[in-house]
N, C-alpha and C positions, 0 to 999 in steps of 0.2 A: 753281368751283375744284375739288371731289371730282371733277366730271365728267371734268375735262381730268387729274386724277391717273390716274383710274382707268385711264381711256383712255391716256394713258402705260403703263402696267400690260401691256394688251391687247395695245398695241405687241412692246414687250418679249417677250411670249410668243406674236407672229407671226413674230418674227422668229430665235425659235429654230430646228432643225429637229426636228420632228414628233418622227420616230424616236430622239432623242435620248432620254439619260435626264436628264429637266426635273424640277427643285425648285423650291419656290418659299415666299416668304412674302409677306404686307404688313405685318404686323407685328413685323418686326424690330425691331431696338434698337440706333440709335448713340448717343451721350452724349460731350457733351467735355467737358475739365477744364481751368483756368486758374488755374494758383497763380502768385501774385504775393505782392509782399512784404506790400499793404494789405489784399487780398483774394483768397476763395478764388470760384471762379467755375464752376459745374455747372450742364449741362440734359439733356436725356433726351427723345429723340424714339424713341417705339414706333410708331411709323407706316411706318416704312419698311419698301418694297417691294424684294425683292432676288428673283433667277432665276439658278439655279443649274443647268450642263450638265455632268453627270458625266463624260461622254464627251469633251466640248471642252477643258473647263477653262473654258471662258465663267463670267462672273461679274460680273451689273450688281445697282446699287441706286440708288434715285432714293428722294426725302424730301422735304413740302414743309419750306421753313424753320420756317414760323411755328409747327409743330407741333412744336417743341424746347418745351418744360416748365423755368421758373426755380422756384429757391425763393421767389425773389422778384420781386413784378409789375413794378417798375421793371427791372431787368435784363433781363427778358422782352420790355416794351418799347423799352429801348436797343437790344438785340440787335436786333430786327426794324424798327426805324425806322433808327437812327443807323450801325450797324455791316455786316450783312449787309445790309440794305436789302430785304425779303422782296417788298416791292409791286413795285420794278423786278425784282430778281431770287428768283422767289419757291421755285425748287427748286434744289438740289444735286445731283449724279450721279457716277457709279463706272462706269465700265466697262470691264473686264479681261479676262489671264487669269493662271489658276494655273496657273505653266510648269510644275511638276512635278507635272501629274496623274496623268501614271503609278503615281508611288509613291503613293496611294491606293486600299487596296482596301474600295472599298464594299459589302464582301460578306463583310467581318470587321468585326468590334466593333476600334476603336482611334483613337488621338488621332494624327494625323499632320501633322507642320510643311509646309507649304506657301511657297512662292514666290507671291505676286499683282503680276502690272504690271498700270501700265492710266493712264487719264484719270482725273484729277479734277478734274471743274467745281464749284466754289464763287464766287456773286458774280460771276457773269461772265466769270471766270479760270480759261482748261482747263489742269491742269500735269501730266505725265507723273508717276507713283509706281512705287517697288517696298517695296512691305511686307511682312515675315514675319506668317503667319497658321496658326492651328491648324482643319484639318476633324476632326469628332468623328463619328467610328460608332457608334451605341447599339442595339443591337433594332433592326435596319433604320432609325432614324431617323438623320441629319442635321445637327450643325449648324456652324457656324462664329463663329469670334470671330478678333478685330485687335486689335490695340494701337499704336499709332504717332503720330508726330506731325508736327502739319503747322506753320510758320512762318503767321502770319497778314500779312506783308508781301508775301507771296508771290501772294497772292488779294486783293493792292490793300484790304485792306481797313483806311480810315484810324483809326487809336487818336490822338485828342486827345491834347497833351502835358498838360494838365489831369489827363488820368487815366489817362494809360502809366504809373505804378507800381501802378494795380489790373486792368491786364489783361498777361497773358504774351504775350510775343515768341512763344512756340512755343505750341500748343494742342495736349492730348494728346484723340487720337481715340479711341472702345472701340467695335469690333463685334461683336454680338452676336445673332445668327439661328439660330432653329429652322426648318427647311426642312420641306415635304412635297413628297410624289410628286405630279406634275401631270396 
């Protein structure tokens, strides 16, 4: 399963162009939240791989599921057996652009709001997005973070009425990436 991540990875960075100016990470940081009236609901995946085109505006990230982190084991494995279903569908994917690449200069230090559309596949369901996002300039380094939120109905993904008062109708998404030069 690393093997075929990885090589997704490799992918992704064939199908940049060369001459571009390419970032990248594998270890980014998404995490979603789920407040509900019964319960508060958090995991946290640092595995994710994201490739950043300064020039394009290009902007993908792919995660396997099962590498989301609960505080607790049972959650951990609802999430990966009953809800996302990791073994039929065992990754997630982003892939964009930031329509106002322009207004970023990556050759000053500064925090700049961004435009990103693009796909997002969860569970087997690809849905168009547009999210506001911040890129960050520091000493030549890179990074980016989101905040948004996605409907879980949206990505078929079935909530038991058993236990739809401890998971949210909407899940809030955080991203989180420190990029390098490729």
């Amino acid at each position: 399963m690393k093997r075929l991540f990885f090589l997704l990875a490799l992918i992704f960075f064939i199908q940049l162009n060369a001459q571009s100016q390419v970032y990248y990470t594998k270890n980014g940081n998404i995490s979603f939240f789920s407040k509900s009236v019964l319960q508060n609901i958090e995991a946290d995946n640092n595995q994710v791989i994201s490739v950043l085109n300064t020039q394009s505006g290009s902007i993908q990230f792919s995660l396997l599921n099962n590498a989301f982190q609960f505080e607790k084991a049972k959650m951990q494995e609802d999430f990966n057996e009953n809800y996302i279903e990791s073994n039929q569908y065992p990754r997630s994917t982003f892939k964009g652009t930031i329509t106002n690449i322009s207004g970023v200069n990556f050759q000053k230090d500064g925090s700049y709001n961004v435009s990103v559309n693009g796909d997002l596949a969860i569970h087997g369901v690809t849905k168009s997005i547009a999210i506001p996002a911040t890129i960050i300039v520091k000493n030549g380094n890179i990074s980016a973070k989101a905040n948004f939120n996605i409907p879980v109905k949206d990505f078929k993904i079935d909530i038991p009425t058993i236990v739809s008062k401890k998971i949210a109708e909407n899940i809030q998404i955080k991203v989180d990436c420190d990029y390098q030069k490729k």
